[in-house]
C-alpha positions, 0 to 999 in steps of 0.5 A, a space after each residue: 552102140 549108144 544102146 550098150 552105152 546107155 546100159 552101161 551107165 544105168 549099172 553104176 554098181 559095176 566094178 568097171 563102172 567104179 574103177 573109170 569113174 574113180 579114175 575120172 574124178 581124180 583126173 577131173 578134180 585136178 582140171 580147172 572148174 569150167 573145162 573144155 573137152 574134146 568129146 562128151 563123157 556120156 556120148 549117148 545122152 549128149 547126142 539124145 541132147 542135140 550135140 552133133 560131132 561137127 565144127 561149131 559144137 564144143 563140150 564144157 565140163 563144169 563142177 561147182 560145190 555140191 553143199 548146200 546153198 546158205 546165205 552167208 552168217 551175219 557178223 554184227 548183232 542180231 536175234 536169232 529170228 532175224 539171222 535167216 541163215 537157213 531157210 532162204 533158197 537160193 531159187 536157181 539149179 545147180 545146174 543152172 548155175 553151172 550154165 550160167 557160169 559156163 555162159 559167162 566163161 564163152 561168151 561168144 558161144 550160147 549153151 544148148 543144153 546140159 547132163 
């Protein structure tokens, strides 16, 4: 069964693929930004990742903006050298950070891993 899954996933230029995920993420953009769920989306590569469907486990989904990380513009005098609004990484994941955040909303559970 994850087999088919799986093969279902990897062919995101499907019809049926477009029109669930179009649903999906209209459902999803009106959920908060970290929410629990009942079951994996993707249960195939949740199982792949440790999740067991027992007493203990949870799935959060979390969304966080997917623009580009930028160091906030200076609003006194500078030189333009010295603004450094650009270059500066922020040195952590998206993903990481949606962990983190996740870790911060449950503290009395630790995360195991992530898709």
């Amino acid at each position: 069964m994850y087999k088919y899954v799986g093969k279902f996933w990897k062919n995101r230029e499907s019809q049926e693929f477009k029109d669930l995920q179009h649903h999906r993420l209209i459902t999803w953009r009106q959920e908060s930004s970290i929410h629990r769920i009942e079951r994996p989306t993707r249960i195939d590569r949740a199982r792949a990742l440790g999740y067991r469907a027992k007493q203990g486990y949870i799935v959060v989904r979390a969304r966080i903006r997917r623009t580009r990380l930028r160091k906030s513009r200076p609003s006194q005098g500078r030189h333009t050298k010295g603004q450094a609004v650009r270059k500066i990484q922020p040195g952590k994941s998206f993903r990481w950070i949606a962990e983190e955040r996740t870790a911060r909303k449950y503290p009395n559970l630790e995360v195991l891993n992530s898709y």
